[in-house]
C-alpha positions as CSV (number, residue, x, y, z in Angstrom):
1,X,3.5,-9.3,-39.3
2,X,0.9,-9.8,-36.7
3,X,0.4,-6.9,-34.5
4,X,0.3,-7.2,-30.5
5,X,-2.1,-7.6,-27.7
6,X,-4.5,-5.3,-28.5
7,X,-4.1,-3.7,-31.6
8,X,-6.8,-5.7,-34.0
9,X,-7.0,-5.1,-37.2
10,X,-9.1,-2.2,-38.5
11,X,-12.5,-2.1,-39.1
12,X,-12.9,-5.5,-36.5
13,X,-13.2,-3.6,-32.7
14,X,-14.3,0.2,-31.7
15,X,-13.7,3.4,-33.4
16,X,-10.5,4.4,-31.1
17,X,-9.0,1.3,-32.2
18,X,-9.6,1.6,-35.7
19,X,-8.3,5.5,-35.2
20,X,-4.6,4.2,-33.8
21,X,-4.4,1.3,-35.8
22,X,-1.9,3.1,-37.9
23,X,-0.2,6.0,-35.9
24,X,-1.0,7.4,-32.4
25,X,-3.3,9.2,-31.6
26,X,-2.4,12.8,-30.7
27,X,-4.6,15.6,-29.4
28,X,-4.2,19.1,-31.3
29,X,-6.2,22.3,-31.6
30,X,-8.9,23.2,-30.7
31,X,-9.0,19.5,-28.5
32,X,-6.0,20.2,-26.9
33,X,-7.4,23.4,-25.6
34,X,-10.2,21.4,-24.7
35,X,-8.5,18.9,-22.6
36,X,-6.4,21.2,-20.7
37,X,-9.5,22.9,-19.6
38,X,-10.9,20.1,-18.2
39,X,-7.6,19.5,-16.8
40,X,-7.0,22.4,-15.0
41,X,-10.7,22.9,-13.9
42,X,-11.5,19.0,-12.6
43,X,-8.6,17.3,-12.2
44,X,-5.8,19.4,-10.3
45,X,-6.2,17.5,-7.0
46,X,-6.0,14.3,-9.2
47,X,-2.7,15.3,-10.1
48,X,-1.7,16.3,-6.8
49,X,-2.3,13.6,-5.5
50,X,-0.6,11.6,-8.0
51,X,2.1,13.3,-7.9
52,X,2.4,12.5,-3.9
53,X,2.3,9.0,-4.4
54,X,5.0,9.1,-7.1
55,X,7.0,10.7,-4.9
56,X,7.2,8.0,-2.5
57,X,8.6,5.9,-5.3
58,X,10.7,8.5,-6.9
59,X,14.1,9.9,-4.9
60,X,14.2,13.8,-5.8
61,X,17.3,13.3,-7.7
62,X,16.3,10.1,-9.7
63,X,16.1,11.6,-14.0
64,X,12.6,11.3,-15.1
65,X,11.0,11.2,-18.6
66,X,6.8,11.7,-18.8
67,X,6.3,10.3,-22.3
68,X,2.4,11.9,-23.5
69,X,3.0,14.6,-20.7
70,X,-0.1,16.3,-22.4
71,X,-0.8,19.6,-20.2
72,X,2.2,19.3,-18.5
73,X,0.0,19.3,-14.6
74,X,1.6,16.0,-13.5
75,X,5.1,17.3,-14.3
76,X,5.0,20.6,-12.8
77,X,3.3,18.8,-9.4
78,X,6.3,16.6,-9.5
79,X,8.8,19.6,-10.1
80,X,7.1,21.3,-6.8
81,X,7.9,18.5,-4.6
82,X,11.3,18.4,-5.3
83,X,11.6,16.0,-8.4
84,X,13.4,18.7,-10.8
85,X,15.4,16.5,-13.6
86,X,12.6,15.7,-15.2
87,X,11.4,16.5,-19.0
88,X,8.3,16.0,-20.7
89,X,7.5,15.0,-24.1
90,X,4.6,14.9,-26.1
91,X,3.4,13.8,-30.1
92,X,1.5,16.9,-30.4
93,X,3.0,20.4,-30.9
94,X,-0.2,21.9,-29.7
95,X,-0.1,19.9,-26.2
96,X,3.4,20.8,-25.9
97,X,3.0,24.6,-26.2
98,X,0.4,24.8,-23.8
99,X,2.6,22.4,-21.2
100,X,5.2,24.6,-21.6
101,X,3.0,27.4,-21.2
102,X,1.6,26.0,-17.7
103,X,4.9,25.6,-16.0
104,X,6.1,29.1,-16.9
105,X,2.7,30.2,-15.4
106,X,3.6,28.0,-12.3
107,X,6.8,29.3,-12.2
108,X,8.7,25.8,-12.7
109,X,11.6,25.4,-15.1
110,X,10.8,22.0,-17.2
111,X,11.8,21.4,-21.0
112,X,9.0,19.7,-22.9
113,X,9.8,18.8,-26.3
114,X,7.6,16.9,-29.3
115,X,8.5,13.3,-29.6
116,X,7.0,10.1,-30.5
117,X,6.8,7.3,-27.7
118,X,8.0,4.5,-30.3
119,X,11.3,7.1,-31.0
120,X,12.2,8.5,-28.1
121,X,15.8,10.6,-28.8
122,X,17.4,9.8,-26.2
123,X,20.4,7.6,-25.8
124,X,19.8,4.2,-24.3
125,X,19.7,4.1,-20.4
126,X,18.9,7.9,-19.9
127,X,16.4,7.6,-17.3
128,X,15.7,6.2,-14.0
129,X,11.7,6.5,-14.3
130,X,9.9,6.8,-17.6
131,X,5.8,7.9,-16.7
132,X,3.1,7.6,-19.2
133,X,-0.1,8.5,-17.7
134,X,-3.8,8.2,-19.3
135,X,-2.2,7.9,-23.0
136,X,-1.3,4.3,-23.0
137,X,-4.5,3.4,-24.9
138,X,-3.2,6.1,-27.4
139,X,-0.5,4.1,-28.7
140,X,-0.5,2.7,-32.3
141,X,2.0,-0.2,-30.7
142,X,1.8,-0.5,-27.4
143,X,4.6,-3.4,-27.7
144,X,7.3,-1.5,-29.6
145,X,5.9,1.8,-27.2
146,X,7.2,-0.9,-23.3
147,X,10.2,-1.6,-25.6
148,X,11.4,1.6,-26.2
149,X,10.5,2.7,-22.6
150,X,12.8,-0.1,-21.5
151,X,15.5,0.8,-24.0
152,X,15.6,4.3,-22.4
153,X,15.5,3.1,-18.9
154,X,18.9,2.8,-16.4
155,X,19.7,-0.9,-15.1
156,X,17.0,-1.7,-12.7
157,X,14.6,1.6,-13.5
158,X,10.9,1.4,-13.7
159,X,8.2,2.2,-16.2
160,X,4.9,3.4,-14.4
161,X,2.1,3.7,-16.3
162,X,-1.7,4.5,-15.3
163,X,-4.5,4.9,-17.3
164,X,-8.3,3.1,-17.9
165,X,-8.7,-0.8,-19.0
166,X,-12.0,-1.9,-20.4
167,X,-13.2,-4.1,-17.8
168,X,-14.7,-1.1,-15.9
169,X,-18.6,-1.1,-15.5
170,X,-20.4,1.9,-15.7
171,X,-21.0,2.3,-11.7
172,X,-17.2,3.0,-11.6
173,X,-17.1,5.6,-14.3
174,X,-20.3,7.5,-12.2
175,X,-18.4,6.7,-8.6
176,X,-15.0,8.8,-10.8
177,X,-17.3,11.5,-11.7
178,X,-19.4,11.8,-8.1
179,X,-15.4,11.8,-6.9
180,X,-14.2,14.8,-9.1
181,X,-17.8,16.5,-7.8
182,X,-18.6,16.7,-12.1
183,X,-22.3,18.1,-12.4
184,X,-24.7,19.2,-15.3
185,X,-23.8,19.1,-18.6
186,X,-20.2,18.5,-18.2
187,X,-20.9,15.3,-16.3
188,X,-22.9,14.3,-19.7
189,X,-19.9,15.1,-21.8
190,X,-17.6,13.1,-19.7
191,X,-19.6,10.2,-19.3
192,X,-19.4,9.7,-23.2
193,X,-16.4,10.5,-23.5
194,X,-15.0,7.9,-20.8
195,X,-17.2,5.4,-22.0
196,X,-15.7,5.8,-25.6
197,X,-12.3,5.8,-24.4
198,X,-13.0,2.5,-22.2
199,X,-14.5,1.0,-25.6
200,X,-10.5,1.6,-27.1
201,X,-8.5,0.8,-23.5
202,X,-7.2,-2.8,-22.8
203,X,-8.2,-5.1,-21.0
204,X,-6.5,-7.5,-17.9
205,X,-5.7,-9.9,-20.4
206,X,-4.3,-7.4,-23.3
207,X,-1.8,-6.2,-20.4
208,X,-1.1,-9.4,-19.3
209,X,0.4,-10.6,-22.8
210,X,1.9,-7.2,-23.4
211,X,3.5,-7.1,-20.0
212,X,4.9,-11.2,-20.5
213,X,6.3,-9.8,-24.3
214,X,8.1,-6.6,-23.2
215,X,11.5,-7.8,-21.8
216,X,10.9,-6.2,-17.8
217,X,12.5,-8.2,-15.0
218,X,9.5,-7.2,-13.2
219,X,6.3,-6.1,-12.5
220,X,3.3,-4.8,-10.7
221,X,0.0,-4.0,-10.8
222,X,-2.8,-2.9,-9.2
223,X,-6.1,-1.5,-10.5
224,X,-8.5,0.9,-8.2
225,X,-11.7,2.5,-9.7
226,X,-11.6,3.1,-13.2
227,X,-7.9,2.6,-13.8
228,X,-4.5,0.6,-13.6
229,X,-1.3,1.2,-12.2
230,X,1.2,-0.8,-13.6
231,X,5.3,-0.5,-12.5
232,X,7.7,-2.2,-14.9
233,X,11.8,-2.7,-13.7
234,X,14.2,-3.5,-15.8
């Protein structure tokens, strides 16, 4: 069977493709602790402000599922302004001991569980929202991954997703950095590591044809700096 919009065929695009051609790609051990310093050191006001504009979308008493809630900081800025039935899940154990870990350290009561994105267990209709942020590229499937978001979703819910495509240039990835105020040697990691992950995000027109298969009455999106932001209804 021929596999979706983005998802070619090992050995014929770049290494982070080749590496979810047949599963996801999870981060564990000794990376996870990795990213979640870099989370909680760089990118706190990222997810702050995130979570503010979310917010705007999101009525405090709307359910909410964070699919590859990694760390766990966008859920627990969501939990402190007021959007508290709300779980996380994640395909790592790793990432979801050290997310649970963070919100009992902020002091805020959310379950996060391991799950896969393409078998979420949970019933059909059992969210209003359903956010994936900066894992999308992760996915193995991204196809079967907007169909199961949508089989989990209430009538006339939304998928949001953000997270890089590959048509940045590089003067967007140094304008992120210059942003986040990222100096010295970290600055050097990050700019390989962002230029490796653009080399494995999608494109406009990989959305596009993902977006026109996945079944969603709707949609939207709009792309600033070196990402997307994409909301799905059902």
């Amino acid at each position: 069977m021929e596999r979706e919009a983005g998802t070619e065929r090992a050995g014929t695009s770049s290494l982070m493709r080749r590496m979810r051609y047949r599963k996801d790609i999870a981060i564990s051990g000794a990376n996870a602790k990795v990213y979640d310093r870099q989370g909680r050191r760089y990118r706190q006001a990222e997810f702050r402000e995130l979570a503010e504009q979310l917010a705007k979308w999101i009525p405090e008493d709307a359910s909410i599922l964070e699919v590859a809630s990694g760390s766990g900081y966008l859920a627990i800025e969501l939990h402190r302004l007021g959007r508290t039935h709300l779980i996380g899940t994640d395909i790592s154990q790793d990432q979801v001991d050290i997310a649970a870990a963070n919100a009992r350290e902020a002091g805020v009561p959310i379950e996060f569980s391991v799950a896969s994105v393409l078998d979420i267990p949970r019933p059909e209709g059992s969210f209003d929202f359903v956010l994936c942020f900066a894992a999308f590229k992760n996915f193995s499937d991204p196809a079967a991954a907007l169909m199961e978001m949508r089989r989990i979703l209430a009538p006339g819910g939304q998928v949001i997703i953000g997270d890089m495509y590959s048509d940045i240039p590089d003067q967007a990835i140094e304008e992120y950095l210059d942003g986040q105020n990222i100096r010295g040697l970290n600055r050097i990691v990050l700019r390989v590591i962002f230029r490796f992950l653009r080399k494995g995000a999608y494109s406009h027109a990989e959305l596009d044809r993902l977006i026109s298969g996945a079944g969603f009455s709707s949609h939207e999106m709009t792309a600033e700096g070196i990402a997307f932001l994409l909301r799905l209804t059902k």
